[in-house]
C-alpha positions as a printed NumPy array, in Angstrom:
array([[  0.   ,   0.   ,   0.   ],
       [  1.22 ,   3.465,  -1.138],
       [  1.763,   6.164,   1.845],
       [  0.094,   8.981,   1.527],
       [  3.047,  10.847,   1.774],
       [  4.245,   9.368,  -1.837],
       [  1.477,  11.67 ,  -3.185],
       [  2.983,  14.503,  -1.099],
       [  4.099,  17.197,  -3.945],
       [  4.315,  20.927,  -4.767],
       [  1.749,  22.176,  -7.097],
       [  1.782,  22.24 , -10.488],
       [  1.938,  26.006, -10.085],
       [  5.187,  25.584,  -8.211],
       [  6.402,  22.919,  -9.99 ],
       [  5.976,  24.876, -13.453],
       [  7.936,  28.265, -11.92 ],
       [ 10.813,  25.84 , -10.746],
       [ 11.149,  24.261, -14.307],
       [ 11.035,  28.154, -15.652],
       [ 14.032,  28.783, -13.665],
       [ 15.253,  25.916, -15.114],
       [ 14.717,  26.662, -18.309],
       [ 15.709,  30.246, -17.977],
       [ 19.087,  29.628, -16.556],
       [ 20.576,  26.172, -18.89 ],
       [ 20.014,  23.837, -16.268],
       [ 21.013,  20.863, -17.566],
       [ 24.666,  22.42 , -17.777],
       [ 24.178,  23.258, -13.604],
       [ 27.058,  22.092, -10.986],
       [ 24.59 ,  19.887, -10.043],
       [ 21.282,  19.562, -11.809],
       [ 17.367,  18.481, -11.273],
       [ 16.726,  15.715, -12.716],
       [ 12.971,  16.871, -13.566],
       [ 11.456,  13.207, -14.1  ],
       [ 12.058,  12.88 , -10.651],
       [  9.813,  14.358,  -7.861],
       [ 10.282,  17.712,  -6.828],
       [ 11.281,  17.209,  -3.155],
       [ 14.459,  15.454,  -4.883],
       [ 15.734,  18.233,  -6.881],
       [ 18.526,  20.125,  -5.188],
       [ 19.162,  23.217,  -3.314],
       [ 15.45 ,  23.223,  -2.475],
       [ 13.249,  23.506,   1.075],
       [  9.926,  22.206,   0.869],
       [  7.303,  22.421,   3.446],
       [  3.841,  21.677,   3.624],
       [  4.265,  21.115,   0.494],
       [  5.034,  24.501,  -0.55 ],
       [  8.97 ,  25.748,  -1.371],
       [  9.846,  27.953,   1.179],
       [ 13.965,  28.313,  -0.034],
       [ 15.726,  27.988,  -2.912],
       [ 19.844,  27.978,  -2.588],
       [ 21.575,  27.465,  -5.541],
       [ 24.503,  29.078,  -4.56 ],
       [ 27.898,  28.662,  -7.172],
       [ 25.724,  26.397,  -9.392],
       [ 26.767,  27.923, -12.933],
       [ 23.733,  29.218, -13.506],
       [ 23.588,  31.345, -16.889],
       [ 20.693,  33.082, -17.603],
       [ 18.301,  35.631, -16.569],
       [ 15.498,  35.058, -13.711],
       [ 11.896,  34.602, -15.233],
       [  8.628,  36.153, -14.14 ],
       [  6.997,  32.969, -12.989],
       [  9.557,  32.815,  -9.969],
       [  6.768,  34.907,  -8.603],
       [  4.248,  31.983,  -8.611],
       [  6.826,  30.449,  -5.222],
       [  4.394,  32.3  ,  -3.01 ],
       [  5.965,  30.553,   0.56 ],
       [  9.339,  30.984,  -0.679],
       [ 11.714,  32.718,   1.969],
       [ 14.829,  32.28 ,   1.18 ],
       [ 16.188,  32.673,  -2.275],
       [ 19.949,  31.99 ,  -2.807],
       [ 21.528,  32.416,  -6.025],
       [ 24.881,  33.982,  -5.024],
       [ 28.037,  32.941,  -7.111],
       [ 25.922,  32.3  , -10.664],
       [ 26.426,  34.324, -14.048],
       [ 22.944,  35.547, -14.217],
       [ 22.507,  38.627, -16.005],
       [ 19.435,  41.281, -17.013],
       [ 17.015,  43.383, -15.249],
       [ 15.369,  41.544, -12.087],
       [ 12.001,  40.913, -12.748],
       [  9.34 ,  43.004, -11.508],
       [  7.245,  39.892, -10.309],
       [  9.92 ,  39.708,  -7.794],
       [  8.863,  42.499,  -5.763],
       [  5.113,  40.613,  -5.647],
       [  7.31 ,  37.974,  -3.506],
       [  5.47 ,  38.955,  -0.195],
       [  7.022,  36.121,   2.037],
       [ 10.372,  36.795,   0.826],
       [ 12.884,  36.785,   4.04 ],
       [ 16.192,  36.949,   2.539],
       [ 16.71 ,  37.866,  -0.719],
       [ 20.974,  36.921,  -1.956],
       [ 21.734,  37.774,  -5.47 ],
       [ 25.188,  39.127,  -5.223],
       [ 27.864,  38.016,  -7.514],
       [ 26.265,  37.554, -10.548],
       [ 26.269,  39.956, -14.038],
       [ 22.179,  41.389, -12.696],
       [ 21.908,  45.148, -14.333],
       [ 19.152,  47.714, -14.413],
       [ 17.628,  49.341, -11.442],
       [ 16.639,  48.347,  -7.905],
       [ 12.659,  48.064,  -8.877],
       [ 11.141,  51.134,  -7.214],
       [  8.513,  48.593,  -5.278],
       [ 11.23 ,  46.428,  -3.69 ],
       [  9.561,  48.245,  -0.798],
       [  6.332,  45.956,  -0.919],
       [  9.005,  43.228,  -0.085],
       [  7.973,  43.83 ,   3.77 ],
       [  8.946,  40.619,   5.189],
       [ 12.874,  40.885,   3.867],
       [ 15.447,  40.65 ,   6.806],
       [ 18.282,  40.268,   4.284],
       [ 18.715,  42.404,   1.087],
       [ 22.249,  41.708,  -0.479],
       [ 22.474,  42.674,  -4.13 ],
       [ 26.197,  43.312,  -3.676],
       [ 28.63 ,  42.809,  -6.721],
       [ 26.298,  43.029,  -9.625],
       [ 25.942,  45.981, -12.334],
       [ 23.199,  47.231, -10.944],
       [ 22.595,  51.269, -11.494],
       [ 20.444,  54.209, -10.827],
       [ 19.298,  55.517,  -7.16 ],
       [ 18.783,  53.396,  -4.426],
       [ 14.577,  53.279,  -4.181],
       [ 13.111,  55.673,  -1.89 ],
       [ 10.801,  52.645,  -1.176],
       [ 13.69 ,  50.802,   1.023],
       [ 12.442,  52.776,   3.894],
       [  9.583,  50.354,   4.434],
       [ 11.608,  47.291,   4.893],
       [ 11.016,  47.698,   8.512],
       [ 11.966,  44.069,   9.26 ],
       [ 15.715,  44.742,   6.777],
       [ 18.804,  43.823,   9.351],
       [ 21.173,  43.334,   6.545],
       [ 21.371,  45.922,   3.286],
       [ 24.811,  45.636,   1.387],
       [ 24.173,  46.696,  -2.222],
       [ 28.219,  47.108,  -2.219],
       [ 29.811,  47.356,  -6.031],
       [ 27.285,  47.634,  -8.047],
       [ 27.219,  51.191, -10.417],
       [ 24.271,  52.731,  -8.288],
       [ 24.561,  57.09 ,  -8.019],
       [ 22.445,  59.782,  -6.566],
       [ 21.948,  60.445,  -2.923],
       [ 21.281,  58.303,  -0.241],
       [ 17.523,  58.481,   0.729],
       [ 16.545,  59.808,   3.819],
       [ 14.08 ,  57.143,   4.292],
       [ 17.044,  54.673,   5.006],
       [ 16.891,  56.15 ,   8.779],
       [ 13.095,  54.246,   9.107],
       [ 15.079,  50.819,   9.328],
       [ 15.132,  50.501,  13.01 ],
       [ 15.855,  47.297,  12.867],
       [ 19.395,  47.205,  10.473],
       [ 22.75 ,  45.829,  11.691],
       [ 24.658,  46.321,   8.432],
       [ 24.425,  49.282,   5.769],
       [ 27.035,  48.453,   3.265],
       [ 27.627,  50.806,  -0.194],
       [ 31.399,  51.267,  -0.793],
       [ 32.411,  50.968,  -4.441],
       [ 29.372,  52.877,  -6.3  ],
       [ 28.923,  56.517,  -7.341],
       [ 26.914,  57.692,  -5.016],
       [ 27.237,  61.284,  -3.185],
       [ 26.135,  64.389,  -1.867],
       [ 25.958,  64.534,   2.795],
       [ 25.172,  61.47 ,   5.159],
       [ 21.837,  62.621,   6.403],
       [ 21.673,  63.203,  10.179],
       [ 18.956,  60.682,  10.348],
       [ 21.538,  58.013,  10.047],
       [ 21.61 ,  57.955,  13.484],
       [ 18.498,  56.975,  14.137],
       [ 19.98 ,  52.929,  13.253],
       [ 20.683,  52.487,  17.   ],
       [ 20.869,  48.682,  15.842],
       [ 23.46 ,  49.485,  13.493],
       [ 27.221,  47.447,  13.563],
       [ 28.618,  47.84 ,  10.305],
       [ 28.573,  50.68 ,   8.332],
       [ 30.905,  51.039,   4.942],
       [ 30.503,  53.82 ,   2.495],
       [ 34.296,  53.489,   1.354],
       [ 34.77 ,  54.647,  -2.661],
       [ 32.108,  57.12 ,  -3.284],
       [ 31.454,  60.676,  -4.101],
       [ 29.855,  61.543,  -0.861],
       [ 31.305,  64.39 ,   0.815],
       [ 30.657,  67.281,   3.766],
       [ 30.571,  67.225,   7.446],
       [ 30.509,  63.799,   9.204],
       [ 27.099,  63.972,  10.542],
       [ 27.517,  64.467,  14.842],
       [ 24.691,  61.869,  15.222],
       [ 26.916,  59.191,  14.095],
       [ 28.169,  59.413,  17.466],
       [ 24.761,  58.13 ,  18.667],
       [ 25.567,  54.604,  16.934],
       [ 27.209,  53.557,  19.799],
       [ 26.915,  49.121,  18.757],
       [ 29.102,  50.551,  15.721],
       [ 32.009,  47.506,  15.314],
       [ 32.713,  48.705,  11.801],
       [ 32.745,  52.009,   9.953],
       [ 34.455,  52.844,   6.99 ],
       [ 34.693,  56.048,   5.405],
       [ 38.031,  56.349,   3.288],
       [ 37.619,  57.371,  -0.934],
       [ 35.127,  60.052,  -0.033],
       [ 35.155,  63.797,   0.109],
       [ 34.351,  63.844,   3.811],
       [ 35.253,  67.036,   6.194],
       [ 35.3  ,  66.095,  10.1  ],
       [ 37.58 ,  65.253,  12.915],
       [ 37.683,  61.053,  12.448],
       [ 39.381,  60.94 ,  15.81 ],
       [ 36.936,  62.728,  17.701],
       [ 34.44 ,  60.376,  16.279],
       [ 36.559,  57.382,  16.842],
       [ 36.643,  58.13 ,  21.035],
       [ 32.875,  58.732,  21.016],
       [ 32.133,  55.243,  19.361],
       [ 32.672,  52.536,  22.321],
       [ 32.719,  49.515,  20.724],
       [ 34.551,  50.308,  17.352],
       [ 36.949,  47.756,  16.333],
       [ 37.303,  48.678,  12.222],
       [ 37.979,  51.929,  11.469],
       [ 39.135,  53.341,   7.911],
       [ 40.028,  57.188,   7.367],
       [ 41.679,  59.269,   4.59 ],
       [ 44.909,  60.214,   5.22 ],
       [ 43.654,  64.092,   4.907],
       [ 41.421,  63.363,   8.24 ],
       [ 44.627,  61.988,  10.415],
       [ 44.895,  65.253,  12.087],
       [ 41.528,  65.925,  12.496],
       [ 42.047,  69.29 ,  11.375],
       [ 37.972,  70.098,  11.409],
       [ 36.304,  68.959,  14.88 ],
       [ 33.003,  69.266,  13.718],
       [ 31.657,  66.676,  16.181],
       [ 33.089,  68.311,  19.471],
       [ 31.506,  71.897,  17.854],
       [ 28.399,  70.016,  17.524],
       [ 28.173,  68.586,  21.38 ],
       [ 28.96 ,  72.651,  22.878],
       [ 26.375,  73.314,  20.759],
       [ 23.916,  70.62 ,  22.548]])
């Protein structure tokens, strides 16, 4: 007698966006490969649950390929993990539709085109890293709403303009990395608002002014880098304010501290 766990399978829904991705990305040349004539809860780098797949991690698999829009129809997913590929094009929009999306790794792949302005209706994400790509254009004001976001590193990618305000709204993030991109214009004084935040690199950019003196209010800071930048401010000062820095870049034209903008800042409190 069959179990009745032998009929125990994603939908055909499910199954149908998983062979897309397939499809999409030359699977048959993978690392390792689904063999599709077998059931789904055999193919690898997959979680299923309930029948429902809830992560995906096919992490330095050789995919090639772009991501298609019926990745969308994963509703459960959680997790998706394709780090370390040769994926390329715009992300799909469907993506952002994603709703139970927790961690969200594409970084190290070829991906282009911009951060999709409604990446913000991804309101579950905890993890966001997008890092190493050719991604380009402004961050999305929308990132603000990612009130559950604890890790944002969109690191070497070609992304410019200013960093949005709304980035102080993320109450909950530990790590807010960006070096290597064009961005500029001043660190908003809302950044220190992150009281969570541990790690903060903006290293090669065009962003330039005063340090903000709120930075001083990050005191769980472990990491902050700064260097490549056009910033004014006395590093130093900072550096003795932030109790539990342990990383610590600065341009060689800051050494001296020549401009103690933070200590004006305090007499002025």
């Amino acid at each position: 007698m069959l179990s009745a766990f032998t009929f125990a399978n994603v939908s055909q829904s499910e199954k149908d966006a998983l062979l897309a991705l397939y499809n999409a990305t030359n699977g048959s040349s993978w690392n390792t490969s689904w063999d599709i004539d077998q059931p789904v809860s055999d193919w690898y780098g997959l979680t299923i649950e309930n029948d429902k797949v809830v992560a995906i991690n096919l992490s330095f698999n050789n995919l090639v390929g772009q991501l298609p829009n019926e990745i969308s129809s994963l509703e459960s997913l959680r997790v998706l993990n394709l780090s370390f590929n040769k994926l390329e094009g715009e992300l799909p929009k469907t993506l952002t539709t994603m709703l139970s999306l927790e961690e969200l790794k594409l970084f190290s792949n070829n991906f282009n085109g911009s951060i999709p302005s409604e990446i913000g209706n991804l309101t579950n994400l905890k993890s966001l890293e997008l890092y190493n790509n050719d991604f380009f254009g402004e961050i999305p004001t929308s990132i603000g709403n990612l009130s559950k976001l604890e890790i944002l590193i969109l690191s070497s990618n070609q992304l410019m303009g200013k960093l949005p305000v709304s980035i102080s709204q993320l109450k909950s993030l530990k790590v807010l990395s960006l070096f290597d991109n064009a961005l500029l214009g001043t660190i908003p004084s809302a950044i220190g608002e992150l009281a969570q935040l541990e790690e903060l690199v903006l290293s090669n950019n065009a962003f330039y002014g005063n340090l903000p003196g709120e930075l001083a209010q990050l005191t769980n800071l472990k990491t902050l880098l700064l260097s490549n930048n056009g910033f004014k401010g006395n590093y130093a000062a900072l550096k003795d304010k932030l109790p539990n820095i342990v990383d610590f870049d600065i341009d060689d034209a800051n050494k001296k501290g020549a401009l103690a903008t933070l200590d004006t800042e305090d007499d002025d409190d």
